[in-house]
KEDOLUM-48745 format. One record per residue (C-alpha): chain; y, x, z; residue number from 1. Coordinates in steps of 0.2 Angstrom, whole numbers. Example, Ala and Ser with C-alpha at 12.3 -4.5 7.8 and 13.67 -1.06 7.14 Angstrom:
BEGIN
+-------+-------+-------+-------+-----+
: chain :     y :     x :     z :   n :
+-------+-------+-------+-------+-----+
:     A :   -22 :    62 :    39 :   1 :
:     A :    -5 :    68 :    36 :   2 :
+-------+-------+-------+-------+-----+
//
This chain:
BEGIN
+-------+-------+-------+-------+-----+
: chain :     y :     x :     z :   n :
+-------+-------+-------+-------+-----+
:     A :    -9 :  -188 :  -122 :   1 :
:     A :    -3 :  -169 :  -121 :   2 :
:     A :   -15 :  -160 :  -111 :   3 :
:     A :    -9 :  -155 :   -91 :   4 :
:     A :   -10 :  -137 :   -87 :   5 :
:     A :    -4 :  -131 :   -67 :   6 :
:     A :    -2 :  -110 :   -67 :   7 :
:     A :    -2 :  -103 :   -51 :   8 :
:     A :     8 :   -87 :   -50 :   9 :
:     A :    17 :   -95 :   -63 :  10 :
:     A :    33 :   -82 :   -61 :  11 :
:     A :    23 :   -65 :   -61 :  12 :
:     A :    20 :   -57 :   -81 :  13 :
:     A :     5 :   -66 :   -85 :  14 :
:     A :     8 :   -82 :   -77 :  15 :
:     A :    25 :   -84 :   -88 :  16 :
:     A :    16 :   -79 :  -106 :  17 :
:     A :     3 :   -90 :  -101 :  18 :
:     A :    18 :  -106 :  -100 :  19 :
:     A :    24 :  -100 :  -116 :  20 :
:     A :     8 :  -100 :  -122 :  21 :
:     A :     3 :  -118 :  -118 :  22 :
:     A :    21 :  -125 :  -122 :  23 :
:     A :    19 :  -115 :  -139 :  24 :
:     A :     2 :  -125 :  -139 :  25 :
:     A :     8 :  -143 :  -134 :  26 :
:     A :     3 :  -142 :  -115 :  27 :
:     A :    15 :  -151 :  -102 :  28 :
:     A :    16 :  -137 :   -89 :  29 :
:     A :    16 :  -137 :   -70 :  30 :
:     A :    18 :  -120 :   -63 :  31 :
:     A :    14 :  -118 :   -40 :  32 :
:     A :    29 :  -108 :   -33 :  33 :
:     A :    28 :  -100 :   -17 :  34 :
:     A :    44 :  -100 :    -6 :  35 :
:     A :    46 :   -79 :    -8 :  36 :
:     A :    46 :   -82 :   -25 :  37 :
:     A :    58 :   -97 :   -29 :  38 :
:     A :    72 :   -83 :   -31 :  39 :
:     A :    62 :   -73 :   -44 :  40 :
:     A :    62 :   -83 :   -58 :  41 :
:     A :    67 :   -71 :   -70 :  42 :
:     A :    49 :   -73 :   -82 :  43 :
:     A :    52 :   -89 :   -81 :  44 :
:     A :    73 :   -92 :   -83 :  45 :
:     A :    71 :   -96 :  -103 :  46 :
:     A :    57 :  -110 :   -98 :  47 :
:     A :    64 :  -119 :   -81 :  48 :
:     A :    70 :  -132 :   -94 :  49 :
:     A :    52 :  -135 :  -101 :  50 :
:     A :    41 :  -134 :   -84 :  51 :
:     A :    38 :  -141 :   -68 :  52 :
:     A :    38 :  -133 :   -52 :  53 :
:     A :    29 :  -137 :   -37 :  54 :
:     A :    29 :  -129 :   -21 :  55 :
:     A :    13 :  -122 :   -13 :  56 :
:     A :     3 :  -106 :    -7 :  57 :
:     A :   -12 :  -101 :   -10 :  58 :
:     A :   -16 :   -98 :     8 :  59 :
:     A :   -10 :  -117 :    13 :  60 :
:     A :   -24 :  -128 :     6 :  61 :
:     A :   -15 :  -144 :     9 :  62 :
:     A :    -2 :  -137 :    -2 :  63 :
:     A :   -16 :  -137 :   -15 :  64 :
:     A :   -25 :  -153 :   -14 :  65 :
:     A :    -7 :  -163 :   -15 :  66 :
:     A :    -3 :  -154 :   -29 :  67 :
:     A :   -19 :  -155 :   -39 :  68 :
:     A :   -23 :  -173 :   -33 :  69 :
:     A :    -2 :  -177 :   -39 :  70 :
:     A :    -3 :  -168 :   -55 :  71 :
:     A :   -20 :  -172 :   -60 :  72 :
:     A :   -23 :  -156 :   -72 :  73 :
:     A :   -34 :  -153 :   -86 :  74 :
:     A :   -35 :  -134 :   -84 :  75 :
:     A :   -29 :  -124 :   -70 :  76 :
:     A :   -27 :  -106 :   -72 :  77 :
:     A :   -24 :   -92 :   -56 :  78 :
:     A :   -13 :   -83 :   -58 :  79 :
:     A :    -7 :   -79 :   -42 :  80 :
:     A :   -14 :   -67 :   -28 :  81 :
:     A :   -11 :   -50 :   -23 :  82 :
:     A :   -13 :   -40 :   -36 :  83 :
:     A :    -9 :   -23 :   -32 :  84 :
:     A :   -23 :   -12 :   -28 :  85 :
:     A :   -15 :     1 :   -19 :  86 :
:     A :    -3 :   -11 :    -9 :  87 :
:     A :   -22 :   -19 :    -4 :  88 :
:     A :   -26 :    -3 :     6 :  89 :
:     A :   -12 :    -9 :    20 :  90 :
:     A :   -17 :   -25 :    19 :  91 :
:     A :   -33 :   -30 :    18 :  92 :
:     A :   -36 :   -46 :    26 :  93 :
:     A :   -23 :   -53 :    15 :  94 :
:     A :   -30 :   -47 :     2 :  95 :
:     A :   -47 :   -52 :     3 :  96 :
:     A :   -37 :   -72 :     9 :  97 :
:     A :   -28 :   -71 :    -7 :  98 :
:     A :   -37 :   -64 :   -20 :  99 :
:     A :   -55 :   -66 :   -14 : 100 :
:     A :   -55 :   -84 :    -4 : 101 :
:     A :   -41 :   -92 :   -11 : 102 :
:     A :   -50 :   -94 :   -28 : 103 :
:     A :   -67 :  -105 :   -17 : 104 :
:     A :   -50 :  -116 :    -9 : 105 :
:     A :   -47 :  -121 :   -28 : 106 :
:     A :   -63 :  -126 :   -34 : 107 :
:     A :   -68 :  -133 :   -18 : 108 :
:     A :   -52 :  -146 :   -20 : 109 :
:     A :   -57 :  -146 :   -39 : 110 :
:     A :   -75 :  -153 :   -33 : 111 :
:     A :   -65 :  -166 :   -22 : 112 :
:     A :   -52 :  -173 :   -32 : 113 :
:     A :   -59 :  -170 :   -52 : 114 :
:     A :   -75 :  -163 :   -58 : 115 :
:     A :   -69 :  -160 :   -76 : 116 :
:     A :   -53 :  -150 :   -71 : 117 :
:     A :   -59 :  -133 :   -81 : 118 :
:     A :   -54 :  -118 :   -70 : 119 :
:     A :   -47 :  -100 :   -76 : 120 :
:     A :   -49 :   -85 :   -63 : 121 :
:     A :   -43 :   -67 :   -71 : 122 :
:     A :   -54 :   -54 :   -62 : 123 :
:     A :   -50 :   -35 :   -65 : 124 :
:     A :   -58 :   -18 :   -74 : 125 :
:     A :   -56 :   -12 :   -55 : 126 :
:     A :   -69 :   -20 :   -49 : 127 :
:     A :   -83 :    -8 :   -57 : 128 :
:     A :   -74 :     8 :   -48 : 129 :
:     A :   -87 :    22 :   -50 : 130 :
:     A :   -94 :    16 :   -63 : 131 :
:     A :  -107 :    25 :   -75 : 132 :
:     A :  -108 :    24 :   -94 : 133 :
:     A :   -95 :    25 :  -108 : 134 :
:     A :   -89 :     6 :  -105 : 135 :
:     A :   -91 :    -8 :   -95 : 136 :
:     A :   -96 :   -24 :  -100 : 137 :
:     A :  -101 :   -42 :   -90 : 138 :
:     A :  -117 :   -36 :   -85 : 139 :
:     A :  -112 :   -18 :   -78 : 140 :
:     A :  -115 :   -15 :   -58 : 141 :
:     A :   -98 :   -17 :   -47 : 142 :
:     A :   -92 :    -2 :   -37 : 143 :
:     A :   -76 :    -8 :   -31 : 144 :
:     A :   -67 :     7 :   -23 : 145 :
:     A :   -51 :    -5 :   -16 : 146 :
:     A :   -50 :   -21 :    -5 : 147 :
:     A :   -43 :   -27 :   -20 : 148 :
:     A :   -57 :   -24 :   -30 : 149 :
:     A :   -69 :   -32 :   -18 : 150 :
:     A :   -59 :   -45 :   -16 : 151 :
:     A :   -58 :   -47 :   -35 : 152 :
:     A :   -79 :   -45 :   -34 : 153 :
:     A :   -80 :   -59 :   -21 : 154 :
:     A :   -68 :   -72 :   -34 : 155 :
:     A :   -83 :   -68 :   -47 : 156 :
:     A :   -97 :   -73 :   -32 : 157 :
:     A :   -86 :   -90 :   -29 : 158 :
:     A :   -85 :   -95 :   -46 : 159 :
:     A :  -102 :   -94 :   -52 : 160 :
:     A :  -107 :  -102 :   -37 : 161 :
:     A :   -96 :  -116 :   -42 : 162 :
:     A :  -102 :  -118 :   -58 : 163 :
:     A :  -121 :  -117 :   -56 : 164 :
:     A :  -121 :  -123 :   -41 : 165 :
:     A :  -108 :  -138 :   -42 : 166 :
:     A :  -109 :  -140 :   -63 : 167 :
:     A :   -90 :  -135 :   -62 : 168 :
:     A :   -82 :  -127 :   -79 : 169 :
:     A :   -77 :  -112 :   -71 : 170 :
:     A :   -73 :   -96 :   -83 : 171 :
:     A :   -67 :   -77 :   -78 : 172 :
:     A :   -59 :   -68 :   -89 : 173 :
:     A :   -63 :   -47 :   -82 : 174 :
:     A :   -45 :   -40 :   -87 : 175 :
:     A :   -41 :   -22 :   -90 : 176 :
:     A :   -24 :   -15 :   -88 : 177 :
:     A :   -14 :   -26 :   -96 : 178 :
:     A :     6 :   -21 :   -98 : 179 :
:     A :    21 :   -27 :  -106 : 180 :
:     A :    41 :   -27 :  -101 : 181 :
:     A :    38 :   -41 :   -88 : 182 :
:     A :    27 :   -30 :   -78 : 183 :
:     A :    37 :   -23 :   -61 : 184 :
:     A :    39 :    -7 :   -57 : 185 :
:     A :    28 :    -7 :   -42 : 186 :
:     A :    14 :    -2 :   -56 : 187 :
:     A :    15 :    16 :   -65 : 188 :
:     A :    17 :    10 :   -81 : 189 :
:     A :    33 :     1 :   -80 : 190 :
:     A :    38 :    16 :   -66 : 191 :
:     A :    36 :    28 :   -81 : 192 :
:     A :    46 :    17 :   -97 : 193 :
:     A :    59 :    13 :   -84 : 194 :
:     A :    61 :    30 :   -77 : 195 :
:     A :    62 :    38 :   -95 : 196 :
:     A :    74 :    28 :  -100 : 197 :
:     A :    85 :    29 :   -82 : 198 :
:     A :    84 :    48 :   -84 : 199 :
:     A :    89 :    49 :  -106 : 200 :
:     A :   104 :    41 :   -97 : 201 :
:     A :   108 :    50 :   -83 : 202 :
:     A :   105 :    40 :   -69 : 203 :
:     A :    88 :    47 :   -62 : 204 :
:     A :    83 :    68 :   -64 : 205 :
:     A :    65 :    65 :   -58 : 206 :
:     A :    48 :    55 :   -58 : 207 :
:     A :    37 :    57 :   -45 : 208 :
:     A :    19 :    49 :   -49 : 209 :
:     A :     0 :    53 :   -41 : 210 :
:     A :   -14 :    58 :   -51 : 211 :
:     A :   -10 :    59 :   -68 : 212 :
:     A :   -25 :    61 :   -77 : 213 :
:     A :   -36 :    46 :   -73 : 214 :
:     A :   -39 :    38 :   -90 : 215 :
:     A :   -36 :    19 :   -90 : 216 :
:     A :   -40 :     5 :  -105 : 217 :
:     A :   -20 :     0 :  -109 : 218 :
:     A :   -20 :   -19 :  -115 : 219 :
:     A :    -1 :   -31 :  -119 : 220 :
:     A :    -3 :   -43 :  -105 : 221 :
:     A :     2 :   -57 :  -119 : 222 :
:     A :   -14 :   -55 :  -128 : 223 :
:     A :   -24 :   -55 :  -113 : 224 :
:     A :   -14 :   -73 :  -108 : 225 :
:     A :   -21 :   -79 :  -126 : 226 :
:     A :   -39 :   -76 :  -122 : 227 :
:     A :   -38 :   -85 :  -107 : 228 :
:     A :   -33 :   -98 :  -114 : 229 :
:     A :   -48 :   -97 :  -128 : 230 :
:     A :   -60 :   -95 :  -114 : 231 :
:     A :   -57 :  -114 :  -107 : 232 :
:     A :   -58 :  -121 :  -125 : 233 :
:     A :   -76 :  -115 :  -126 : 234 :
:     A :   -90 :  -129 :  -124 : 235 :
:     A :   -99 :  -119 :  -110 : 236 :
:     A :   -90 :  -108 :   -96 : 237 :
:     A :   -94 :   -89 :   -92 : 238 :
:     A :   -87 :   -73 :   -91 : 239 :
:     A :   -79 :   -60 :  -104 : 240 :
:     A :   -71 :   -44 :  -105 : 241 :
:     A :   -56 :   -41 :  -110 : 242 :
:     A :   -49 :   -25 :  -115 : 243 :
:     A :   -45 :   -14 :  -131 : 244 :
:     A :   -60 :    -3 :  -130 : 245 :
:     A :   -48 :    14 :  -130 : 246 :
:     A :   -43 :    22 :  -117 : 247 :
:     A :   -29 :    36 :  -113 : 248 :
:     A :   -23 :    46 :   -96 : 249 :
:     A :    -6 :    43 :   -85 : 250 :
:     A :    -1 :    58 :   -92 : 251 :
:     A :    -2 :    54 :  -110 : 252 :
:     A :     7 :    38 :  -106 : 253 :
:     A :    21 :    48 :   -97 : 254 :
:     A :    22 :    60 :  -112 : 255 :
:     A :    24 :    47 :  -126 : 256 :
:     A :    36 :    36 :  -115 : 257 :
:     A :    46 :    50 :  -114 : 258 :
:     A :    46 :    56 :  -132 : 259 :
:     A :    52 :    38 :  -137 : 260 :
:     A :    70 :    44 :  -127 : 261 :
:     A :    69 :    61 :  -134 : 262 :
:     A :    62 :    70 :  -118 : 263 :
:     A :    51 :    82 :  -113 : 264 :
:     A :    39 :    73 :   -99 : 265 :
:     A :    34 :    89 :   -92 : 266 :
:     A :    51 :    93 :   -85 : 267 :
:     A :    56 :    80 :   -77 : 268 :
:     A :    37 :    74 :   -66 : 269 :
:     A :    32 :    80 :   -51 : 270 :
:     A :    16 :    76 :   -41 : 271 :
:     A :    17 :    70 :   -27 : 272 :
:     A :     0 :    66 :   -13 : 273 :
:     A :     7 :    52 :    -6 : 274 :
:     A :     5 :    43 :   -24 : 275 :
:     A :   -15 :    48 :   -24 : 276 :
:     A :   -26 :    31 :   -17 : 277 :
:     A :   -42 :    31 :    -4 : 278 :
:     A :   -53 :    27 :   -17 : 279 :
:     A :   -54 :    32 :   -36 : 280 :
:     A :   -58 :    25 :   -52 : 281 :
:     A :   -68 :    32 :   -65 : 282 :
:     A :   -60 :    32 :   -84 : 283 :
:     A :   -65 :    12 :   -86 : 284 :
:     A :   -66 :     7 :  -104 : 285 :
:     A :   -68 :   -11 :  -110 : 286 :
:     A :   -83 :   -15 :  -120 : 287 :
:     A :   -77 :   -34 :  -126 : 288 :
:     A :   -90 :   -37 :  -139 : 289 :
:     A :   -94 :   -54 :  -132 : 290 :
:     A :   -76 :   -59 :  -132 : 291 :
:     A :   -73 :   -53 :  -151 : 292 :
:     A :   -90 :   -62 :  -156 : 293 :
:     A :   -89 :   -78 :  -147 : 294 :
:     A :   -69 :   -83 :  -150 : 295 :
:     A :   -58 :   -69 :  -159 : 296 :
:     A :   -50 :   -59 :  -146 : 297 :
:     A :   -42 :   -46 :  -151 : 298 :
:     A :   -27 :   -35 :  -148 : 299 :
:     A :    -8 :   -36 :  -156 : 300 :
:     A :     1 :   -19 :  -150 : 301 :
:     A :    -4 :    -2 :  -150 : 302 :
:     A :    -3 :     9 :  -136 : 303 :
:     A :    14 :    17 :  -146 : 304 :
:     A :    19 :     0 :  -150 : 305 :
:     A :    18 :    -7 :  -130 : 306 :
:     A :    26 :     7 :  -124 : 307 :
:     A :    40 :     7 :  -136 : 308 :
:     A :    41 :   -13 :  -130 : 309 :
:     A :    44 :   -11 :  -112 : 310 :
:     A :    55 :     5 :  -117 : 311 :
:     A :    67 :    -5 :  -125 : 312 :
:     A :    69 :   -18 :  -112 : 313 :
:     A :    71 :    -3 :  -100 : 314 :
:     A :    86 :     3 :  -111 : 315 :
:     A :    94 :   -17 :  -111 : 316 :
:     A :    91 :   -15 :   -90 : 317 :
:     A :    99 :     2 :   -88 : 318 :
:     A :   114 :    -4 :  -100 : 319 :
:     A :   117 :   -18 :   -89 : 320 :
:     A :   115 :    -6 :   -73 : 321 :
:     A :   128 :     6 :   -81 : 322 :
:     A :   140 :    -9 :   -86 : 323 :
:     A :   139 :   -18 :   -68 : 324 :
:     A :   146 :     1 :   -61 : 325 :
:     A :   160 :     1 :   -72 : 326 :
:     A :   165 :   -15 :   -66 : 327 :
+-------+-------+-------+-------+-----+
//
């Protein structure tokens, strides 16, 4: 019998390497789609024909317990809330719904329809803020600076109450930046590749970003996807850091996606304040000893190498863009 697996958020970057993953793998695949993301399926368009979709929303708990109770799935991964922590400054109270309460909704309907159903929640680096020390690892204090980030802290809260308090298998997985070509522009990473590339062609003559020089632990999302699923093939649950352990600034980012299209970064950024957030980050760098040790993870890309990733799909985008205005 193949193994069930329901991804919430399955049309977002890492819920769609996560379907590859576990088709790759032999898993039959159920992804939750909310009704503002039925017309995004572009992560997903090369799998429609592989997966199932439901309908649902995280903040609609009915939605949940038909879907879990109808698919009756082996793991369960969340991939789905808000996940943007300067968008969470405007909103807070949906982001402390989404990303902080949703996550007790889905164990609480784990605990009411199937004990055994292991659950994945994917936490985030932002959580330890002003944090002191060289790196960060599971046991390093939280200092969210973000209601994303406390939101995030809260998810941690639920699921180990889950799982000493209700025996649920219940893992985390405390994500650091993680990229690649699927990721959307809302995030500076992928602002920066594609406006490199848009401006090498022609069709942009600036970038304006915020602070440039935080320094942030740059992981491919893909290899991130992997380790979550390793983390629910482990006999016991916990909680591991994921990241590569090196860290670079915005800046040198900016300046290597810009070498890749033969540019000079420095002439084309300017800063802008209206980019700067709230509440700061200190450099966070991932100490993900205990993942390496207890099942392999490890990293396939280079920083280089996943910048020159999404750059090319950038230059595949603005072709298209250019051939669309000829037409």
């Amino acid at each position: 019998m193949k193994k069930k697996a329901l991804i919430l958020g399955v049309t977002g970057q890492d819920g769609s390497y996560l379907a590859e993953i576990l088709l790759e793998k032999g898993y039959e695949v159920f992804g939750l789609v909310r009704r503002s993301a039925t017309g995004n399926t572009k992560n997903i368009r090369h799998l429609l024909d592989k997966i199932k979709l439901e309908a649902g929303d995280l903040a609609d708990a009915p939605s949940l317990y038909r879907i879990i109770q109808s698919i009756k799935p082996h793991e369960i991964y969340n991939e789905a809330d808000q996940d943007h922590a300067g968008w969470s400054y405007h909103v807070v109270d949906y982001a402390s719904d989404i990303t902080g309460a949703a996550p007790g909704r889905l164990m609480e309907i784990i605990c009411q329809t199937d004990k055994k159903i292991k659950y994945f929640q994917p936490l985030t680096s932002n959580m330890f803020g002003q944090a002191e020390g060289d790196s960060q690892n599971e046991n390093t204090p939280l200092k969210p600076q973000s209601p994303y980030a406390c939101a995030k802290a809260y998810a941690w809260m639920l699921v180990r109450y889950f799982r000493e308090v209700h025996g649920l298998f219940a893992s985390t997985g405390i994500f650091f930046n993680h990229e690649s070509p699927r990721r959307v522009e809302e995030y500076v990473t992928r602002k920066i590749t594609k406006a490199a590339v848009r401006i090498s062609m022609g069709l942009q003559d600036k970038l304006l970003l915020g602070n440039i020089d935080i320094r942030i632990d740059f992981g491919y999302a893909k290899d991130y996807m992997e380790a979550a699923h390793s983390i629910l093939q482990l006999e016991k649950a916990d909680d591991f850091i994921i990241g590569t352990g090196e860290i670079h600034s915005v800046r040198e980012w900016a300046e290597e996606a810009f070498r890749q299209v033969g540019l000079d970064a420095n002439k084309y950024i300017q800063i802008d304040p209206k980019f700067f957030r709230p509440g700061g980050t200190a450099s966070l760098r991932a100490d993900a000893t205990k993942a390496k040790k207890t099942f392999g993870f490890k990293q396939t890309l280079t920083f280089k190498e996943l910048i020159a990733c999404m750059i090319a799909q950038d230059k595949e985008d603005a072709e298209n863009e250019i051939k669309i205005k000829k037409c």
